[in-house]
TIBADREN-345321 format. One record per residue (C-alpha): residue number from 0; residue in one letter; x, z, y. Coordinates in Angstrom, 1 decimal, always signed. Example, Ala and Ser with C-alpha at 12.3 -4.5 7.8 and 13.67 -1.06 7.14 Angstrom:
residues 2
+-----+---------+--------+--------+--------+
! num ! residuo !     xx !     zz !     yy !
+-----+---------+--------+--------+--------+
!   0 !       A !  +12.3 !   +7.8 !   -4.5 !
!   1 !       S !  +13.7 !   +7.1 !   -1.1 !
+-----+---------+--------+--------+--------+
end
This chain:
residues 162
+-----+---------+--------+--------+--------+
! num ! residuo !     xx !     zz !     yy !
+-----+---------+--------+--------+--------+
!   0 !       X !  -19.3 !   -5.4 !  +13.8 !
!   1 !       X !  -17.2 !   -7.9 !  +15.0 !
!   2 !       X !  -13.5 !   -8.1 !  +13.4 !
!   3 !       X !  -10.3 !   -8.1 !  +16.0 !
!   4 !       X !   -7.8 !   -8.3 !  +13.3 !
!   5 !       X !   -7.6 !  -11.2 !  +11.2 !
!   6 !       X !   -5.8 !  -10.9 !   +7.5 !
!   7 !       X !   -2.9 !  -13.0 !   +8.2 !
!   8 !       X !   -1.7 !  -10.4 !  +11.2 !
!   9 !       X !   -2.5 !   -7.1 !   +8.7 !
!  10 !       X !   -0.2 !   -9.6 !   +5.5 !
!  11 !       X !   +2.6 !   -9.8 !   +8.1 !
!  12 !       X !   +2.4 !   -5.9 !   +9.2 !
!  13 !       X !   +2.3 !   -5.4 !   +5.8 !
!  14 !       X !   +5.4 !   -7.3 !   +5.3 !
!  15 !       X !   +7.2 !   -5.8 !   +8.0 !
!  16 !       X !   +6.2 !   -2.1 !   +5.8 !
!  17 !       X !   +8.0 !   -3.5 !   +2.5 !
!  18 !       X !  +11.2 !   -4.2 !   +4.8 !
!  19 !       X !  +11.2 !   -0.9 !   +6.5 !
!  20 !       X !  +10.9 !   +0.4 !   +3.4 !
!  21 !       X !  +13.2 !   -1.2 !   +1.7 !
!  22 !       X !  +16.2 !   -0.6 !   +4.5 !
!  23 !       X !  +15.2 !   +3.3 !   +4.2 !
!  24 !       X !  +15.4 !   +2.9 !   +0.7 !
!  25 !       X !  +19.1 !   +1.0 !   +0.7 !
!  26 !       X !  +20.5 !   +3.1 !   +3.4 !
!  27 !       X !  +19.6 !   +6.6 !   +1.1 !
!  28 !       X !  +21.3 !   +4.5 !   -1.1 !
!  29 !       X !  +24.2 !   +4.3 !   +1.0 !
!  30 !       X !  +24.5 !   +7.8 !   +1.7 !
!  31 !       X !  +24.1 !   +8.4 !   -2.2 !
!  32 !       X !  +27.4 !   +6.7 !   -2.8 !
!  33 !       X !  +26.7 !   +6.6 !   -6.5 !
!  34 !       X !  +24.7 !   +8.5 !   -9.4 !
!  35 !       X !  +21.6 !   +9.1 !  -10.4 !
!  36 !       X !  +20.0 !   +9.3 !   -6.6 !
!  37 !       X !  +21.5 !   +6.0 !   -5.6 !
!  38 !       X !  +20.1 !   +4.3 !   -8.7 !
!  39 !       X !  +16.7 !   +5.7 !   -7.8 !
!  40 !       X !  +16.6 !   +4.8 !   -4.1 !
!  41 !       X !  +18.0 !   +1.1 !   -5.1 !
!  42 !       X !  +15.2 !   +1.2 !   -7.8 !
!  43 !       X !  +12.3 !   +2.0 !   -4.5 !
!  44 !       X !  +14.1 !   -0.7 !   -2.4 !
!  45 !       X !  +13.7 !   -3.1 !   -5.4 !
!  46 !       X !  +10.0 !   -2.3 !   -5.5 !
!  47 !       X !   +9.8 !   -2.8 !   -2.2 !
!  48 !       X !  +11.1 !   -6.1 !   -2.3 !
!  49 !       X !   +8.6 !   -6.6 !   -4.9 !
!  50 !       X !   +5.7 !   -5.8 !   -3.1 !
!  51 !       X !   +7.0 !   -7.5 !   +0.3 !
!  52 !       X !   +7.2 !  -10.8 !   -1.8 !
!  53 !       X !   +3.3 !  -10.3 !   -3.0 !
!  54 !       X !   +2.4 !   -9.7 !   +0.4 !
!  55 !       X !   +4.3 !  -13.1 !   +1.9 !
!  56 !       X !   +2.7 !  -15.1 !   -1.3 !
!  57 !       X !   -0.9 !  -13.8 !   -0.2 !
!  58 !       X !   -0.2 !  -14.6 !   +3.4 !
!  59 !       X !   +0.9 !  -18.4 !   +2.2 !
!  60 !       X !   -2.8 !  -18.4 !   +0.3 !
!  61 !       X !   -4.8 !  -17.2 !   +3.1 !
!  62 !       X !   -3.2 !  -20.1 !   +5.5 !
!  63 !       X !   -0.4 !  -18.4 !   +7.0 !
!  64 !       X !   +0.2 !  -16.8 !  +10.4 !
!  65 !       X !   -1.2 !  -18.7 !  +13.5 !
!  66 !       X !   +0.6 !  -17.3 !  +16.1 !
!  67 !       X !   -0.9 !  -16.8 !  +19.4 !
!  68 !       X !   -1.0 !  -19.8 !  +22.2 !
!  69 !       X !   +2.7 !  -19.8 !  +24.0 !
!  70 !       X !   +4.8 !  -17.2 !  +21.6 !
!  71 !       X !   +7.2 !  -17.6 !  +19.3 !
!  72 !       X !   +7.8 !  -15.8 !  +16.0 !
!  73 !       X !  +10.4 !  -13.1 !  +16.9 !
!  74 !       X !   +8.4 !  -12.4 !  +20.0 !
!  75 !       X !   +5.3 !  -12.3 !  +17.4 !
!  76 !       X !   +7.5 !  -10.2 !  +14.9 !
!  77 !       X !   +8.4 !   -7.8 !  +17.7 !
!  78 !       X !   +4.8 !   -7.2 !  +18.5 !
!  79 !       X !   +3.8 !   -6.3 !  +15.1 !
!  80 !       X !   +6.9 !   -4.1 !  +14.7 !
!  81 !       X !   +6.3 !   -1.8 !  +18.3 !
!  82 !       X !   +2.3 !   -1.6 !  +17.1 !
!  83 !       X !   +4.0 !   +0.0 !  +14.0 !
!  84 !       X !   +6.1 !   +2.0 !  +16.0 !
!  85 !       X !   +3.3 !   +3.2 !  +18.3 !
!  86 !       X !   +1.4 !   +4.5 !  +15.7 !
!  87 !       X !   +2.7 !   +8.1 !  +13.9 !
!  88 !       X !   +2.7 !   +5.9 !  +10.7 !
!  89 !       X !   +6.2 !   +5.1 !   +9.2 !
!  90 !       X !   +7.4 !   +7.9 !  +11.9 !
!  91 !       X !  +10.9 !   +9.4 !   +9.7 !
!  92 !       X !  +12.0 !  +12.3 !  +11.9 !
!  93 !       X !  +10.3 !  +15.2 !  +12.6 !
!  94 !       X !  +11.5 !  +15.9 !  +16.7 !
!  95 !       X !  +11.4 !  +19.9 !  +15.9 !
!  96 !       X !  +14.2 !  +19.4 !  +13.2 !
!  97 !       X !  +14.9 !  +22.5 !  +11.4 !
!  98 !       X !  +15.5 !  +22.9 !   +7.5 !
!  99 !       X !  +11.9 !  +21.4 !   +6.5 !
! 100 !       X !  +12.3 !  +18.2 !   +8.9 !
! 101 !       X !  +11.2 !  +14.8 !   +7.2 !
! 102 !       X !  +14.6 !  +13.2 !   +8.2 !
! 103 !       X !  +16.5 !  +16.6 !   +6.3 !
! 104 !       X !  +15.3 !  +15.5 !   +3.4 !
! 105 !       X !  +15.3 !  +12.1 !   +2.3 !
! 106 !       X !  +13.3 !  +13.2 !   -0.6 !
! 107 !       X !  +10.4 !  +14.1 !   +1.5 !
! 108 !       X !  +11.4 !  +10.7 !   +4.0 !
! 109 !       X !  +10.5 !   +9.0 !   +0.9 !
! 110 !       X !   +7.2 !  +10.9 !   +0.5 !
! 111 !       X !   +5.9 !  +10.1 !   +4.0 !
! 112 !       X !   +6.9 !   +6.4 !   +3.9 !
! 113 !       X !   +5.0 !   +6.0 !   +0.9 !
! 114 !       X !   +1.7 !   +8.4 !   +1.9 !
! 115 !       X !   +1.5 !   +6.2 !   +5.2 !
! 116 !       X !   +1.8 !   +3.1 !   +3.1 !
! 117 !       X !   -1.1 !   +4.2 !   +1.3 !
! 118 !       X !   -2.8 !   +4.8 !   +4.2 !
! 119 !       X !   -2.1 !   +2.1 !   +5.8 !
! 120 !       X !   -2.7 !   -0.4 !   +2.1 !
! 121 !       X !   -6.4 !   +1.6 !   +2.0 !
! 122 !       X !   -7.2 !   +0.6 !   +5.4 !
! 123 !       X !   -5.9 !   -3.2 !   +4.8 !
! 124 !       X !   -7.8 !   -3.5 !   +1.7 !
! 125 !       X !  -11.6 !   -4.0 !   +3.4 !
! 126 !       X !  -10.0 !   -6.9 !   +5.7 !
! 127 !       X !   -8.3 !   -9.0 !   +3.1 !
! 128 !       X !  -10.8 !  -11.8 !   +1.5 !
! 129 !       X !  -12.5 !  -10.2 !   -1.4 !
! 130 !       X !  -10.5 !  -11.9 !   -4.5 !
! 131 !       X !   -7.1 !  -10.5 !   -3.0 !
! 132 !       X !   -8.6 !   -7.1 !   -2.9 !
! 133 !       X !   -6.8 !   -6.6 !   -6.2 !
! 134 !       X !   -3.2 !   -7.0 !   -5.3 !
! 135 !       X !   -3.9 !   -4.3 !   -2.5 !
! 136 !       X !   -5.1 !   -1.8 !   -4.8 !
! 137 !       X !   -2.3 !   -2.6 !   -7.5 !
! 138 !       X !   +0.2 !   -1.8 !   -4.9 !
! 139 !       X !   -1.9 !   +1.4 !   -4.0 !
! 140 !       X !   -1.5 !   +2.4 !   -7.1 !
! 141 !       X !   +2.6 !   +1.1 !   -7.6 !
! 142 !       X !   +2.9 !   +3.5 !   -4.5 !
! 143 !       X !   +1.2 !   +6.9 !   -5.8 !
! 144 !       X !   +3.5 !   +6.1 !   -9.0 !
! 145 !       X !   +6.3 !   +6.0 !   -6.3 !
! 146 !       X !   +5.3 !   +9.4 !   -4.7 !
! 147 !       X !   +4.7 !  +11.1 !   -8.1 !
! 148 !       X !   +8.6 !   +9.9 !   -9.6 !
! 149 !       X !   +9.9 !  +10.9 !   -5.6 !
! 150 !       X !   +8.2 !  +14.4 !   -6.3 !
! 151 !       X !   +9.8 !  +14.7 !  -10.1 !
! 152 !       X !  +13.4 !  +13.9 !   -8.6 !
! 153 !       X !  +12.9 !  +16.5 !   -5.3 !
! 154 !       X !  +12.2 !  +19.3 !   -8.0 !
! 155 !       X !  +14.6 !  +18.4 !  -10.5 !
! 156 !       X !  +16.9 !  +18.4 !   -7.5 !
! 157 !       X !  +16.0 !  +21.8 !   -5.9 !
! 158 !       X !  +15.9 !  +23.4 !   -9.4 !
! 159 !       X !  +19.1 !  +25.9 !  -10.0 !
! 160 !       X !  +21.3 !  +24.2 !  -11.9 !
! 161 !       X !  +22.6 !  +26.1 !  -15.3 !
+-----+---------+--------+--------+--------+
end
């Protein structure tokens, strides 16, 4: 089967992720104001500045991003963020609100974004060459250690307090 999607456009969409990511991850911070929480969420924007920096490095190694004839980055940029947008990946609010909305609780925010970049890194990780196949799957697995700490804070946070 022929391949419509080369690696350096699914590198930059993943690039794009970390920064989404990593804005959610500061601006929980922000609402934090201090504590506990907003040293956890600036701890998940950190790792997502971690992983956005892999992700540019392996873009640099597979030759970079040729844009297409006649556009510019931000034009490029702008594409690769509305295909993101268009997609109900990386979606935060739930439109039916209510208690159990996604945007209510930035706890469970935090769980989506990092299910969907699972998702999205398991889908990458059969179009990147072969011998970068192991930074995919290293961040697969940074991310399920991300969901499982997320989970540990939501119930230490919903358990009564003494």
């Amino acid at each position: 089967m022929a391949s419509f999607v080369n690696v350096a456009d699914v590198l930059t969409a993943a690039v794009e992720i970390e920064r989404r990511g990593r804005n959610f991850y500061e601006s929980e911070a922000g609402k934090a104001g201090s504590g506990e929480l907003k040293d956890f969420f600036t701890f998940l924007a950190n790792e997502e500045v971690k992983h956005g920096k892999l992700f540019e490095e392996m873009l640099k190694r597979v030759g970079g991003l040729a844009l297409p004839v006649n556009s510019s980055t931000p034009e490029y940029m702008a594409y690769v963020s509305a295909a993101l947008d268009s997609h109900l990946l990386f979606v935060r609010e739930n439109p039916g609100g209510g208690a159990d909305s996604v945007g209510a609780d930035p706890y469970l925010s935090a769980l989506r974004m990092e299910k969907d970049t699972i998702v999205y890194f398991l889908a990458m990780s059969g179009l990147v060459p072969e011998v970068e196949r192991k930074h995919i799957d290293a961040c697969v697995e940074e991310e399920k250690r991300h969901m499982a700490l997320i989970q540990e804070k939501r119930r230490a946070a919903a358990a009564p307090k003494e």
